[in-house]
N, C-alpha and C positions, 0 to 999 in steps of 0.2 A: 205230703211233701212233693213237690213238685220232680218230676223224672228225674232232670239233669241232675241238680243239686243231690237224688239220690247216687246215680252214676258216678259223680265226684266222688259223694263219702265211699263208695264202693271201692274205687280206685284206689283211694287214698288208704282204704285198709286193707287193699291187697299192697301196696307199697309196704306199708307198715310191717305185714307177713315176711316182705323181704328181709327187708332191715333184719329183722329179730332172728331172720333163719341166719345170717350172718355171722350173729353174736352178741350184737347191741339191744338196749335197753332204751329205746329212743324215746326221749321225752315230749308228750302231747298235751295241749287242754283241750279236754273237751267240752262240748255246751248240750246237755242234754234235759229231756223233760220227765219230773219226777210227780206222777198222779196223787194226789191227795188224797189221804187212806180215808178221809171221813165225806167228803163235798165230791163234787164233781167239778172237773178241773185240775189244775195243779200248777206247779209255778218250771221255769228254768235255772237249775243250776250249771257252775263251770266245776272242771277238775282239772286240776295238772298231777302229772304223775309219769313215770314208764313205766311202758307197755311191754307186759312180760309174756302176751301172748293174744293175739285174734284167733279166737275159738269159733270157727264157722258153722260148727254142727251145732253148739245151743246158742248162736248170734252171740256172744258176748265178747267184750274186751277186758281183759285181765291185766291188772296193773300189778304192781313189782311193788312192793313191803318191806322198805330198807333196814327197817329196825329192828323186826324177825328176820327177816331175809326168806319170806315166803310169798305166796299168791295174796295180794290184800284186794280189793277197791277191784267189785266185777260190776260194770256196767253194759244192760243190753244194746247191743245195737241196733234195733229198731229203733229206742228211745234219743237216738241220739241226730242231734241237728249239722253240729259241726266239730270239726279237727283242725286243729290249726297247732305247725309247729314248725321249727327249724327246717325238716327234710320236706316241709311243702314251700318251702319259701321261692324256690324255681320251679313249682310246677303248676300248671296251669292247663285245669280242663278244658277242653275244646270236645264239646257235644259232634260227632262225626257221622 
């Protein structure tokens, strides 16, 4: 993945850290890539969901599980391409 574009999702999930220390459960989808347990390769999936927590010590993003009302849906951050949601809709990286 190329620098910037890492730099963005970077940003974009320390913003995210913000938000959540806040109070909020901010809703994101992600597009992230999921290895094929048999081949080599794999394909891209999206998720929508909030985000109950950016975990930086084992890279993952932890989404919020409305219907137990616990941690559901962890996916790694490495694996992930893009963020896209409501609190990025003003924001706009500028590689500096």
């Amino acid at each position: 993945m190329p620098e910037h574009i890492q730099n963005e999702l970077n940003n974009k999930f320390m913003l995210l850290n913000a938000i959540i220390e806040t109070g909020y459960r901010p809703e994101i989808k992600v597009t992230y890539f999921v290895p094929d347990k048999t081949n080599e390769g794999g394909s891209y999936e999206n998720y929508i969901g909030d985000v109950k927590r950016v975990d930086s010590t084992f890279r993952t993003l932890i989404f919020y599980d409305k219907e137990r009302d616990i941690s559901g849906k962890v996916i790694d951050i490495g694996k992930i391409i893009s963020v896209e949601g409501e609190y990025f809709e003003d924001y706009r990286y500028t590689d500096v």
